[in-house]
Structures are given as structure tokens and as C-alpha cells.
C-alpha positions as CSV (number, residue, x, y, z in Angstrom):
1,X,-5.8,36.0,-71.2
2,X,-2.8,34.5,-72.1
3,X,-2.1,31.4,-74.2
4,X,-1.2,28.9,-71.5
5,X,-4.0,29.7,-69.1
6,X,-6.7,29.5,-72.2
7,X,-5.1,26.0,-73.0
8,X,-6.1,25.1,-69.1
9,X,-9.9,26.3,-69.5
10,X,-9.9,24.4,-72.4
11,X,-8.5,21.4,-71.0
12,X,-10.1,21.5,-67.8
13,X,-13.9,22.4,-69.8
14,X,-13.1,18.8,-71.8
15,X,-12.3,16.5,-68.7
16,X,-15.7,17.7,-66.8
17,X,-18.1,14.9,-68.3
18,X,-17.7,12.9,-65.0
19,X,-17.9,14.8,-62.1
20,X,-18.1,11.8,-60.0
21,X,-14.9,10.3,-61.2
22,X,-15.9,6.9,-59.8
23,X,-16.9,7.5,-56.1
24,X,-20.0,5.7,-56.0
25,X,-21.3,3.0,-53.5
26,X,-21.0,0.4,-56.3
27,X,-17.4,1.5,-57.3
28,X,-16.6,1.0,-53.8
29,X,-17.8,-1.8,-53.3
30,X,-16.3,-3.9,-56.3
31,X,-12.7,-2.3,-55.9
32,X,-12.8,-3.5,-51.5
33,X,-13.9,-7.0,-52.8
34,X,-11.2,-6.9,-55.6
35,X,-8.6,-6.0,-52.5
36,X,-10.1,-8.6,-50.3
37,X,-9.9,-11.2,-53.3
38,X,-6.1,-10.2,-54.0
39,X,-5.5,-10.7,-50.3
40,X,-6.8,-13.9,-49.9
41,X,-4.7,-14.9,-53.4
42,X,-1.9,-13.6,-51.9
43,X,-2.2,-15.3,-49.0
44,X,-2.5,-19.2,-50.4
45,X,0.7,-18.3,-52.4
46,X,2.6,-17.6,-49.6
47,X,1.3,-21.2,-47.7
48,X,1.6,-22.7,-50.8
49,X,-2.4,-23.3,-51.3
50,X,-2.7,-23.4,-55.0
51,X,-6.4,-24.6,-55.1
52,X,-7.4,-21.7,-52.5
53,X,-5.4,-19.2,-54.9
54,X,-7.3,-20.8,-58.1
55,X,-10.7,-19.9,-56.3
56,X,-10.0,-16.4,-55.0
57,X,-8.4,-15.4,-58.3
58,X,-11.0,-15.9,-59.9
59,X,-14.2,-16.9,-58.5
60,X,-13.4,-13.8,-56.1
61,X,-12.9,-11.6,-59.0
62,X,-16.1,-12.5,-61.1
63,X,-18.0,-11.9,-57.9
64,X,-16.4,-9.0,-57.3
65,X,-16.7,-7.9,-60.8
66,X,-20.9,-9.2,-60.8
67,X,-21.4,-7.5,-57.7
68,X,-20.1,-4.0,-58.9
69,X,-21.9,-4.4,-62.1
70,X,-25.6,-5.7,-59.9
71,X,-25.1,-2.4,-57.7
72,X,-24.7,-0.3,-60.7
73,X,-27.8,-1.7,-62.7
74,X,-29.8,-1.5,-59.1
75,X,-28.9,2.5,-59.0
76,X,-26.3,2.5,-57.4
77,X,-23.9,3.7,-59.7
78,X,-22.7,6.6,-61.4
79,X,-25.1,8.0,-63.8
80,X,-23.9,7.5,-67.7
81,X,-22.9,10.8,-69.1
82,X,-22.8,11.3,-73.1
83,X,-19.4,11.7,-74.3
84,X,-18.9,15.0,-76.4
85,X,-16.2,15.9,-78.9
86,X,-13.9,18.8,-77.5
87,X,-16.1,21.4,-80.0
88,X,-18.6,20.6,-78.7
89,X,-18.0,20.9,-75.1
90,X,-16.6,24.1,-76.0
91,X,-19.5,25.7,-77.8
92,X,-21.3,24.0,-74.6
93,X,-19.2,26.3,-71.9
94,X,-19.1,29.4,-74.5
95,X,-23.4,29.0,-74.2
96,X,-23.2,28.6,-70.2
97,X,-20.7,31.7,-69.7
98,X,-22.9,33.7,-72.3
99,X,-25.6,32.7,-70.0
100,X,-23.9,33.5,-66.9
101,X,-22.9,37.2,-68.1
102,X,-25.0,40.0,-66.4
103,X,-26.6,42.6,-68.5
């Protein structure tokens, strides 16, 4: 095998501890009310509502933010994965393709 595709096992074996990389209902769910928020913000700038902006900006966003983090505790996040150091993720996938190798 040569070196460069070794170095992308490796690297690709040490980036696997979240396989779903954020795409859960709660994630969702935070970031659309965080766009909805910035929207509305937006918006009173451009009419030149500062109180409206005040609110959005940041009630929105600690809404947003205590919503995400309500729907996470309720299950609906991702699950929490223990971070490993990079030996041992590789002694981890050395074991599995030991494992995986037909007599």
C-alpha cells in the first residue's frame, strides 16, 4: 500500500467518531430558528426598527439556542460519542479488520 493512501485510512479511521455529523431533528431545528432569527434581524435593520432587531438578536437566539439544547436532552439529539486519541482509534480499526479477516 503505498504511503499516501495509508495516510488516508489513517485519517479517514480518526474522523469516524460522529457518523451523524450533526443531522439530527434537534440540530435542525436550532440552526432553521437561528435562520429565521437572522432574518427577522435583518429585516428591522433594513426599516430601521432597532428595538425589533434588539429582540430577534437575541431573544431569538437564546430561544433558538434553548430549543436545540431541550430537543437534545429530550432524545432527540445525536448520541455522545467518547473521543479517542488517534492510537487508539487505530489499535481500534487494526482489532475490527483482524476481526473481519476470514480464516
Amino acid at each position: 500500500m503505498s504511503e499516501l493512501s495509508a495516510t488516508n485510512d489513517e485519517h479517514r479511521h480518526e474522523n469516524t467518531t460522529q457518523a451523524h455529523h450533526g443531522n439530527t431533528p434537534a440540530a435542525w431545528t436550532t440552526v432553521g430558528l437561528l435562520l429565521a432569527t437572522s432574518v427577522v434581524a435583518g429585516l428591522a435593520v433594513v426599516i430601521g426598527n432597532w428595538w425589533l432587531f434588539f429582540v430577534s438578536a437575541i431573544g431569538g437566539t437564546l430561544i433558538s439556542l434553548l430549543a436545540g439544547k431541550v430537543l437534545h436532552v429530550m432524545g432527540h439529539g445525536g448520541p455522545r460519542v467518547p473521543r479517542h486519541s488517534p492510537a487508539e482509534v487505530r489499535q481500534i480499526a487494526e482489532d475490527s479488520a483482524e476481526s473481519s479477516q476470514v480464516s
